[in-house]
C-alpha positions in Angstrom: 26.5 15.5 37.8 27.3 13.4 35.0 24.3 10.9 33.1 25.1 7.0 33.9 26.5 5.5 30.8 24.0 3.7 29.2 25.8 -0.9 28.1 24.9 -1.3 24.9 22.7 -4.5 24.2 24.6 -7.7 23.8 23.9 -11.4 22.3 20.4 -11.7 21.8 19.0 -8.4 22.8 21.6 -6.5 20.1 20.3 -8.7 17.5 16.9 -7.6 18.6 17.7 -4.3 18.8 19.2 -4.4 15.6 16.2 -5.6 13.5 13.9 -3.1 15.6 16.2 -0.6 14.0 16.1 -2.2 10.5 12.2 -2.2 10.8 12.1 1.1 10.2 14.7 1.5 7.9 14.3 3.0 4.4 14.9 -0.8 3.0 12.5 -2.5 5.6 9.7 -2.9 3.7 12.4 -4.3 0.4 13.8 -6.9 3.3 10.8 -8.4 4.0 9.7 -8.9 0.5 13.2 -10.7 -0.2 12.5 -12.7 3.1 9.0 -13.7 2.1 10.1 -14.6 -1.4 12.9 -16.8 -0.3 11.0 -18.5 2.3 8.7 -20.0 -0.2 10.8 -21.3 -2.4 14.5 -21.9 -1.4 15.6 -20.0 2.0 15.3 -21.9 5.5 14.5 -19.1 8.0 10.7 -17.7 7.8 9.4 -14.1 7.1 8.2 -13.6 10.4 11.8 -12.7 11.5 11.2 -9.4 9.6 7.6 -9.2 9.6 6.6 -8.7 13.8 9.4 -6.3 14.3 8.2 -4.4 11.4 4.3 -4.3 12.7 5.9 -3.4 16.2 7.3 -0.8 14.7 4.2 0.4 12.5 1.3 -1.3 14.2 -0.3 1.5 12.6 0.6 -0.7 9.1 0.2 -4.1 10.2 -2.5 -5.6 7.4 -0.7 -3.4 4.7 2.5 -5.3 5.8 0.3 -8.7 6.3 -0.4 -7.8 2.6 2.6 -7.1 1.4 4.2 -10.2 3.1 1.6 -12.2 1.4 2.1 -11.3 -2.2 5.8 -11.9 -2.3 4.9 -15.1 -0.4 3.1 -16.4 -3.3 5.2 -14.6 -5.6 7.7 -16.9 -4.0 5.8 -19.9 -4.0 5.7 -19.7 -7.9 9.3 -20.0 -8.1 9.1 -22.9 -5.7 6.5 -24.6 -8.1 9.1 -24.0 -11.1 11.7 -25.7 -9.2 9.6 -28.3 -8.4 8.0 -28.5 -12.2 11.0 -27.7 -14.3 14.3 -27.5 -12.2 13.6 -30.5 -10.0 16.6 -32.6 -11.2 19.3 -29.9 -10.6 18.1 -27.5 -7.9 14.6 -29.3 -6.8 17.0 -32.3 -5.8 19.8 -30.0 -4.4 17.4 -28.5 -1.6 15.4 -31.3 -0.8 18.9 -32.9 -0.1 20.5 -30.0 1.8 17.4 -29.6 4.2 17.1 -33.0 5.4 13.5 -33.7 3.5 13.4 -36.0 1.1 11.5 -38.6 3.2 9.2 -35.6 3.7 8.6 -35.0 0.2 8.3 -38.6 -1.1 5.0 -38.5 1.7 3.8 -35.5 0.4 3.7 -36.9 -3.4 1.5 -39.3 -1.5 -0.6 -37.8 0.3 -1.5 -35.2 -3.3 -3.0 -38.7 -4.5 -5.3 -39.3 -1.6 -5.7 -35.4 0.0 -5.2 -33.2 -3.2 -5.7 -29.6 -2.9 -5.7 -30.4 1.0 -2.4 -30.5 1.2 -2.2 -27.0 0.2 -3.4 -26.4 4.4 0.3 -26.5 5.3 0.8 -23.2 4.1 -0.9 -22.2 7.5 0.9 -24.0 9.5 5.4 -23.9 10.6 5.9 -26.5 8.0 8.8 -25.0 5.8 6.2 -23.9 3.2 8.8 -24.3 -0.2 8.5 -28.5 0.6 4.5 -27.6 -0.3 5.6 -25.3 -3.3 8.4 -27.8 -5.0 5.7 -30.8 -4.2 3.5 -29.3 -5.9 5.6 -28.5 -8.7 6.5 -32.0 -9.2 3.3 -33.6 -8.7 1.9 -31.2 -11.4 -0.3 -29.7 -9.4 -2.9 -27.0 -11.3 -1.1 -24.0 -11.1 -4.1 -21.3 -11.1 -5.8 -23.6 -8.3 -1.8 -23.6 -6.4 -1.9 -20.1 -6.6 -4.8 -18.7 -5.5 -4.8 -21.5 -2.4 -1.4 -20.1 -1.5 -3.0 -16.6 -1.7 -5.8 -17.6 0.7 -3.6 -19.7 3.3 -0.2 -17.6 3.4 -2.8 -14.1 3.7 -4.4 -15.7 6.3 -1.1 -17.0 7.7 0.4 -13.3 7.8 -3.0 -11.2 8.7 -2.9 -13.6 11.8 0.6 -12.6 12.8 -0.1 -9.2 12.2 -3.9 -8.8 13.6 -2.3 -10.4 17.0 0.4 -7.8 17.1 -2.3 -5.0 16.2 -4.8 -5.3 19.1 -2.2 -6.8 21.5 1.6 -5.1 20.4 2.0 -3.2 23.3 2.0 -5.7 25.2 3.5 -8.3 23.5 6.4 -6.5 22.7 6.9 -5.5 26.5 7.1 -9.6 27.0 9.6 -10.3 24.0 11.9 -7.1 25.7 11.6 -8.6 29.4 12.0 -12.2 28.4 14.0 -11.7 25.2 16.7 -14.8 25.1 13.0 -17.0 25.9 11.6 -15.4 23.3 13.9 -15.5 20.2 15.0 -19.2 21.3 11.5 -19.7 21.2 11.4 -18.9 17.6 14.0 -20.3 16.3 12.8 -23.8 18.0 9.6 -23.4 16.4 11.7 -23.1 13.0 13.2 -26.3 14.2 10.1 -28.2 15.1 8.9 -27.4 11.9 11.1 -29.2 10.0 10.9 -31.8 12.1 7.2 -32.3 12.3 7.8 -33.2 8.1 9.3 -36.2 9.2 7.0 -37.8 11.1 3.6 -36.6 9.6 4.5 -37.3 6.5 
């Protein structure tokens, strides 16, 4: 008796099953270093896209990936202080424009004047994290002191992704699978909110 043909995944549930594959691809680990790199400094669409499939797929290696993710992170945020420092006219202007934010960044040059290095906080939170890096940037913000707050609040950021997937993986991936298309519209809402929540806090 022939085996039942197994449908292959469609919409939502093939692009899930294709970044489960990529997680443990030979260039994984590459991916989500570009991702966190971008995401600091230019490119809309967080790390995390590439970082919990990964630790779903290694749970094994979820703070060495929480690590990893953090260092190209601030690596990242770097380049988004440049921008913000030296580049702001041409490409500092260019993304602040294409994302919608500039009424987001004029209130954080504000708020460095009353909150200072408080500001840096956001790095914890879904605020798109390169508005706190160009901001910074521009409002001249020491760079020793910007880096080693963005090392504190993006580790944190990512060993909190990561720890949650460590001690409860299992089951959280067994609720992204049944309730996939609830799941990834979840995330990409909370992408959303995110850069929504700039224009009213701010």
């Amino acid at each position: 008796m022939s085996e039942p043909i197994q449908s292959k995944p469609r919409g939502l549930r093939r692009l899930y099953a294709w970044m489960m594959k990529n997680a443990r691809g030979r260039h994984a680990w590459a991916g989500l270093a570009a991702f966190a790199f971008a995401e600091s400094s230019f490119f809309p669409i967080p790390a995390d896209v590439m970082l919990v499939p990964m630790v779903l797929a290694h749970r094994e290696r979820a703070f060495h990936l929480a690590a990893w993710c953090s260092l190209f992170s601030v690596l990242g945020g770097a380049l988004g202080y440049a921008i913000g420092s030296v580049f702001f006219d041409t490409i500092g202007q260019w993304l602040i424009h294409t994302y919608g934010l500039q009424a987001a960044f004029d209130g954080f040059r504000a708020a460095y004047a009353k909150y200072g290095y408080w500001i840096m906080v956001q790095g914890l939170t879904p605020i798109p994290y390169k508005l706190v890096t160009i901001a910074s940037g521009f409002a001249g913000f020491n760079f020793p002191l910007f880096m080693a707050l963005s090392t504190v609040t993006r580790g944190l950021r990512y060993t909190l992704v990561s720890s949650l997937l460590y001690f409860f993986g299992a089951p959280v991936q067994a609720i992204i699978e049944k309730y996939m298309e609830v799941a990834l519209i979840g995330f990409l809402v909370l992408v959303v909110l995110g850069f929504v929540a700039v224009r009213y806090l701010f």
